[in-house]
C-alpha positions as CSV (number, residue, x, y, z in Angstrom):
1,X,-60.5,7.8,34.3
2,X,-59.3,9.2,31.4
3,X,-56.7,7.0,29.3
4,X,-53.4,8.9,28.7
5,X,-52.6,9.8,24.9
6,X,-50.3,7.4,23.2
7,X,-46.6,9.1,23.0
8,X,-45.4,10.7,20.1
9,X,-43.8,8.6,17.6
10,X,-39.9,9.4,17.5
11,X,-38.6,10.7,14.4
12,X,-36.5,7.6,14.0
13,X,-40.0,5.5,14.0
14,X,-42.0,7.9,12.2
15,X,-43.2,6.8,8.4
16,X,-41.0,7.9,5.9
17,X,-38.0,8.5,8.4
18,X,-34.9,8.0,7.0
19,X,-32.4,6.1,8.9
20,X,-28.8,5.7,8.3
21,X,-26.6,2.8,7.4
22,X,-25.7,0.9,10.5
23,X,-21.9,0.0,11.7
24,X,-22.9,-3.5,10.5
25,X,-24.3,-2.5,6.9
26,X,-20.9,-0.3,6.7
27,X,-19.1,-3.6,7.7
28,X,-20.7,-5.3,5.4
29,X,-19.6,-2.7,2.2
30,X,-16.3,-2.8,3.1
31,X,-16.5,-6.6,2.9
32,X,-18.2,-6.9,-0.3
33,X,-15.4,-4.1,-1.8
34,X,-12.7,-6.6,-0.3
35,X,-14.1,-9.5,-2.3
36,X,-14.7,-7.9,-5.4
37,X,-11.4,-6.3,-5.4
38,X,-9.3,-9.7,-4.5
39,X,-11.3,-11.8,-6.8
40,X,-10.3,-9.5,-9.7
41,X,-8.0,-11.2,-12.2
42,X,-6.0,-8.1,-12.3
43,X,-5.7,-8.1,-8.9
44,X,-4.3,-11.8,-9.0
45,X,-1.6,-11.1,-11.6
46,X,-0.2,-8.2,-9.4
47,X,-0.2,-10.1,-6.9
48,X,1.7,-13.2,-8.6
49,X,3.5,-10.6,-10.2
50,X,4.8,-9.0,-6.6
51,X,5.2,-12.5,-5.1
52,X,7.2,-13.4,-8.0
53,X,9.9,-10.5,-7.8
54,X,12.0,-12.7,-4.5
55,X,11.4,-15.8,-6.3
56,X,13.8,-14.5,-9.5
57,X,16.3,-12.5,-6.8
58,X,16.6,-15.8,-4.9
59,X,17.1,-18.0,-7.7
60,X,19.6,-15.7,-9.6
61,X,21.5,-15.0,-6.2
62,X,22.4,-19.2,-5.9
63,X,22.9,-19.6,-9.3
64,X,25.5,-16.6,-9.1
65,X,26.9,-18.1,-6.1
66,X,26.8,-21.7,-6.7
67,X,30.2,-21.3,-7.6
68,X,31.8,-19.7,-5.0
69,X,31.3,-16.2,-5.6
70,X,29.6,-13.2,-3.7
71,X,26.5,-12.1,-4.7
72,X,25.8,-8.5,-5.3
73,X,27.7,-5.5,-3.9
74,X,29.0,-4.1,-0.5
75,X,27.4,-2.2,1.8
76,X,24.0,-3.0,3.8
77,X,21.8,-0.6,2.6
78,X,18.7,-1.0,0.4
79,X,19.4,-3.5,-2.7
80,X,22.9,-3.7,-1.3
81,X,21.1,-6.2,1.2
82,X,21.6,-8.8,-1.6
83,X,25.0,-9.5,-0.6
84,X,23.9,-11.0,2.8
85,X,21.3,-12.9,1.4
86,X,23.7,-16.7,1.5
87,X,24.7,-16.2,4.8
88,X,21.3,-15.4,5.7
89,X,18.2,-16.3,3.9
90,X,16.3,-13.6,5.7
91,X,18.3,-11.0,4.0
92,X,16.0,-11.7,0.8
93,X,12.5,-10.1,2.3
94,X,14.6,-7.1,3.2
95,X,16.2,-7.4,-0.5
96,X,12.3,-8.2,-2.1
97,X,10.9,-5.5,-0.8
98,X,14.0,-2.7,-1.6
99,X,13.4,-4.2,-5.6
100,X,9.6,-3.9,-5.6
101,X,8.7,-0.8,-3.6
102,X,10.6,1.9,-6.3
103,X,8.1,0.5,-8.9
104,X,6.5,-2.8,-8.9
105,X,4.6,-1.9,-5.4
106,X,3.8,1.2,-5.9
107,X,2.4,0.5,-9.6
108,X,0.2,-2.1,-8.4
109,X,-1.3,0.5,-5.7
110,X,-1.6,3.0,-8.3
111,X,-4.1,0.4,-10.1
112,X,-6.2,-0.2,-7.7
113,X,-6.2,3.2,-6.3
114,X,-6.8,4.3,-10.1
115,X,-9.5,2.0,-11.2
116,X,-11.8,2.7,-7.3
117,X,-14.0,5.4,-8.2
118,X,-13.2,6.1,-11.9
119,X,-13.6,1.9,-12.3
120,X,-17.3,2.0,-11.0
121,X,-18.0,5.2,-13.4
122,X,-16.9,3.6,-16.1
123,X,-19.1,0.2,-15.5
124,X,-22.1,1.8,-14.9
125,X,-22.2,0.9,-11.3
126,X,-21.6,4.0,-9.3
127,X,-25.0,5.4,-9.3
128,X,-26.7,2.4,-8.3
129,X,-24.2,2.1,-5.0
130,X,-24.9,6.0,-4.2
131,X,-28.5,5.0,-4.3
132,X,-28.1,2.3,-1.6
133,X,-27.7,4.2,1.9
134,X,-23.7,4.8,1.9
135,X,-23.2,8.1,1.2
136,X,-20.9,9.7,-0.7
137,X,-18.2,9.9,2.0
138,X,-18.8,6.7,3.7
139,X,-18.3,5.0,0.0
140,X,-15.0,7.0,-0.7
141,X,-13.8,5.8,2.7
142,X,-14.2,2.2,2.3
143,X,-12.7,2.5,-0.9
144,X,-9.5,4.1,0.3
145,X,-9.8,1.2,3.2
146,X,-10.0,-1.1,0.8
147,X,-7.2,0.1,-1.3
148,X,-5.2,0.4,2.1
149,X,-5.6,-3.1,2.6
150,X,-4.4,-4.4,-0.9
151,X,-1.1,-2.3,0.3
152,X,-0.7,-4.6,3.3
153,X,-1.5,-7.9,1.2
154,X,0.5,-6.7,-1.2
155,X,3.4,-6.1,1.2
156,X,2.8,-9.1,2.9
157,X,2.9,-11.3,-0.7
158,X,6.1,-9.8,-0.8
159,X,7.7,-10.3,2.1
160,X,6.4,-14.2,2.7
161,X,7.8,-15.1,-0.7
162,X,10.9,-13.9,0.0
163,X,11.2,-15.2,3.4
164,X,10.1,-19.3,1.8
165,X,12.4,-18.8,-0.8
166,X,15.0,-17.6,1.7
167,X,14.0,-20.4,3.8
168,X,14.6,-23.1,1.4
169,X,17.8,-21.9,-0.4
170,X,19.9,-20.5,1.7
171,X,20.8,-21.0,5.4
172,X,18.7,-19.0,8.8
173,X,19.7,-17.9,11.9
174,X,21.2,-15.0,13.5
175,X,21.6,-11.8,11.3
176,X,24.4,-9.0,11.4
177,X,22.8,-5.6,11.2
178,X,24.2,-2.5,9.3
179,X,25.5,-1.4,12.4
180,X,27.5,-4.4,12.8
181,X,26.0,-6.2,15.7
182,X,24.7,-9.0,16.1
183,X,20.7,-10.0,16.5
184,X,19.2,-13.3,17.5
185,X,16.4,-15.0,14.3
186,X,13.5,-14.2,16.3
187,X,14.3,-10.4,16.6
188,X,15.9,-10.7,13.0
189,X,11.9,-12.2,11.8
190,X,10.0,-9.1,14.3
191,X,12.1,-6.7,12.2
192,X,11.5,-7.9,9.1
193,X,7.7,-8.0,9.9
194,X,8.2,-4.2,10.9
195,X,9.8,-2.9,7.8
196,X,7.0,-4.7,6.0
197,X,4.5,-2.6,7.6
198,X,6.8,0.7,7.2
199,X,6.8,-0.2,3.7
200,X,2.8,-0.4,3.7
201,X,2.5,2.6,5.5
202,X,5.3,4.3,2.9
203,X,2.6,3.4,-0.1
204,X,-0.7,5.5,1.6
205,X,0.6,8.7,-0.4
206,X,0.3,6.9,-3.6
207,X,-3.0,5.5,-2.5
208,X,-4.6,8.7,-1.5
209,X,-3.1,10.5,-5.1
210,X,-4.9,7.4,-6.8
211,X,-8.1,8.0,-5.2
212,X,-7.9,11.8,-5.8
213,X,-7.1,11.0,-9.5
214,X,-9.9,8.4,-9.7
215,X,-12.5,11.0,-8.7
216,X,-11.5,13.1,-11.7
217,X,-12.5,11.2,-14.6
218,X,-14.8,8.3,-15.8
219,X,-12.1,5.9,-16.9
220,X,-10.9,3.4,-15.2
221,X,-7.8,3.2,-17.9
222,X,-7.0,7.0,-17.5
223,X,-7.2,7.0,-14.0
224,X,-5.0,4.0,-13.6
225,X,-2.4,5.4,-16.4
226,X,-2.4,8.8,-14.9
227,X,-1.1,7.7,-11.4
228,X,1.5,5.5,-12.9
229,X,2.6,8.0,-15.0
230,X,2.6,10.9,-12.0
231,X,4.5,7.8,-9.9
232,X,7.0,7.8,-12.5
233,X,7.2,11.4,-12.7
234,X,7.7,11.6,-9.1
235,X,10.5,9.0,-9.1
236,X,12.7,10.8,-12.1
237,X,12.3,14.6,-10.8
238,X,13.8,12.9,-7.7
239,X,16.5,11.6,-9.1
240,X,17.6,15.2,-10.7
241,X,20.1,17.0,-8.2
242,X,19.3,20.2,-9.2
243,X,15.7,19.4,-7.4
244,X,17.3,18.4,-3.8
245,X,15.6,21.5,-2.4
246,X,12.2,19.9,-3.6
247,X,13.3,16.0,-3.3
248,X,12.3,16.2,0.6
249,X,8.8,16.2,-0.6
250,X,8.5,13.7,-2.9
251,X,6.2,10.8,-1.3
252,X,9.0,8.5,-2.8
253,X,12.1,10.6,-1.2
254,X,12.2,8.4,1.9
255,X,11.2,5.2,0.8
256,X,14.2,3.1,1.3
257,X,14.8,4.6,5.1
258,X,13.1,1.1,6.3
259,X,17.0,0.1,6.1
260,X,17.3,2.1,9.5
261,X,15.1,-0.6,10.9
262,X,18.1,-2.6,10.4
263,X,20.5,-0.8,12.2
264,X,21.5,-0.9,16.1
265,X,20.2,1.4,17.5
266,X,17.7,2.3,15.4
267,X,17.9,5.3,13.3
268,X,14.3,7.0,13.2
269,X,15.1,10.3,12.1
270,X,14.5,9.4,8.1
271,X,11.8,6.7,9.0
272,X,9.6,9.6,10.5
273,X,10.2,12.0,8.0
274,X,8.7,9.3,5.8
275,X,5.8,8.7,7.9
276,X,4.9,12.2,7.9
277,X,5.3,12.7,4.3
278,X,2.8,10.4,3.5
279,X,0.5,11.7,6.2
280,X,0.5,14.8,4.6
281,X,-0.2,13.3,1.1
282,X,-3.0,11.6,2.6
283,X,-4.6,14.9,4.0
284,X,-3.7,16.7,1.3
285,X,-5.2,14.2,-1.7
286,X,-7.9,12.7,0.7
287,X,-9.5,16.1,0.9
288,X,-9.2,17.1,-2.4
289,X,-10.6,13.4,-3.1
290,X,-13.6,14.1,-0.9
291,X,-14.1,17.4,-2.0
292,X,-14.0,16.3,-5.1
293,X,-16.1,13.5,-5.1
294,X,-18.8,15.1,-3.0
295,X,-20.0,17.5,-5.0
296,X,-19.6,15.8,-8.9
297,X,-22.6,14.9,-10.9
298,X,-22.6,11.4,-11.4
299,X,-23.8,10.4,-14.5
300,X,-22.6,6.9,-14.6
């Protein structure tokens, strides 16, 4: 009896094939761009930097008050949250993060947005990480992830500073929102863990106009100053009232609206707006990133 032929190798087994990088190997990139990126001494001082913003606030607010007096303004909104902060120490992550998200936030996203691509360039490195199997767009993804995720941590640094500094000099419990109501600690602590991750989701514009900038150039220094500068830009021209047809916008227009999150009921009308501001910026700047980035010589 004749013995059947052997079947045909499949292209995925034949010599020379060319197979691409697995789920786990992608996993695995994303990781190593996480620990490179957190164990970056730059990367520290922001981050001491940003967690050091509530400590100074909290301070300043009971040595201003140690005597009797009120801290800060009226009102409810934004900074104006300072004036709760002694009756409620939960007041200062709400406080923190209105202070650091005009500039200090934002800067430190523009960094590390900045330095992603332009940063490799400019050590040499990107060729060698094209030549591994990640592809152009799978390595501009996990860096935008990974930038992503510093805007979280950084948030979060924020926001768990100000809350242990709350925590230790000034008093918890319920809280009063804008509205006037009142709210129990534990819803008081959910929202505050919600506006941190409005405020991290408020930053993705910057992050995607990083990127996009970082994909222009072979400095990491240019890039970086570049997307500070256009932050700062962005945060005077909306400040101009002459502009308010333009100011709607701005990536930065709408930051502050986490403040509805404090209100009862909540007002979402501003909060979306900003959500979908920065969903466009991220289309927008991630496509011009990619398209940018896909079809560059690299010569470094």
């Amino acid at each position: 009896m004749a013995t059947p032929p052997p079947p045909s190798p499949s292209p995925s087994t034949e010599p020379g094939a060319v197979r691409g990088p697995s789920p786990l190997w992608t996993l695995g990139l994303f990781r190593d761009e996480l620990v490179t990126t957190f164990r970056r001494w730059r990367t520290i001082a922001l981050l001491g930097v940003l967690a050091a913003v509530p400590v100074l606030i909290g301070i300043a607010v009971r040595v201003e008050t140690s005597g009797g007096s009120t801290a800060g303004g009226g009102g409810g909104e934004g900074p104006a949250f300072i004036a709760q902060i002694t009756n409620n120490g939960l007041f200062l992550v709400f406080t923190g993060l209105a202070a650091t998200l005009p500039f200090f936030l934002p800067m430190a996203i523009g960094v590390i947005a900045g330095d992603a691509i332009a940063g490799e360039a400019n050590a040499g490195t990107l060729r060698y990480l094209l030549v591994a199997p990640a592809g152009r767009t799978r390595l501009l993804l996990t860096k935008y992830a990974t930038t992503m995720t510093f805007c979280l941590v950084a948030t979060l640094v924020v926001a768990v500073s100000a809350f242990a500094v709350g925590a230790l000099l000034f008093p918890l419990g319920e809280l009063t929102t804008i509205s006037g109501t009142r709210i129990g600690f534990a819803e008081g602590l959910g929202r505050a863990l919600l506006i941190a991750l409005v405020v991290a989701a408020s930053l993705t514009g910057v992050a995607a106009l990083g990127l996009f900038v970082s994909t222009l150039t072979s400095s990491g220094i240019a890039a970086m100053a570049t997307t500070v500068g256009l932050l700062i830009t962005v945060q005077i021209l909306d400040q101009i009232p002459q502009l308010h047809a333009l100011q709607p916008y701005f990536f930065s227009h709408y930051w502050l609206s986490f403040a509805d999150l404090m209100r009862d009921p909540v007002y979402w009308d501003d909060l979306v707006r900003d959500l979908g501001i920065q969903g466009l910026y991220v289309a927008v700047f991630g496509s011009a990133a990619w398209a940018r980035f896909t079809t560059k010589d690299i010569t470094a």
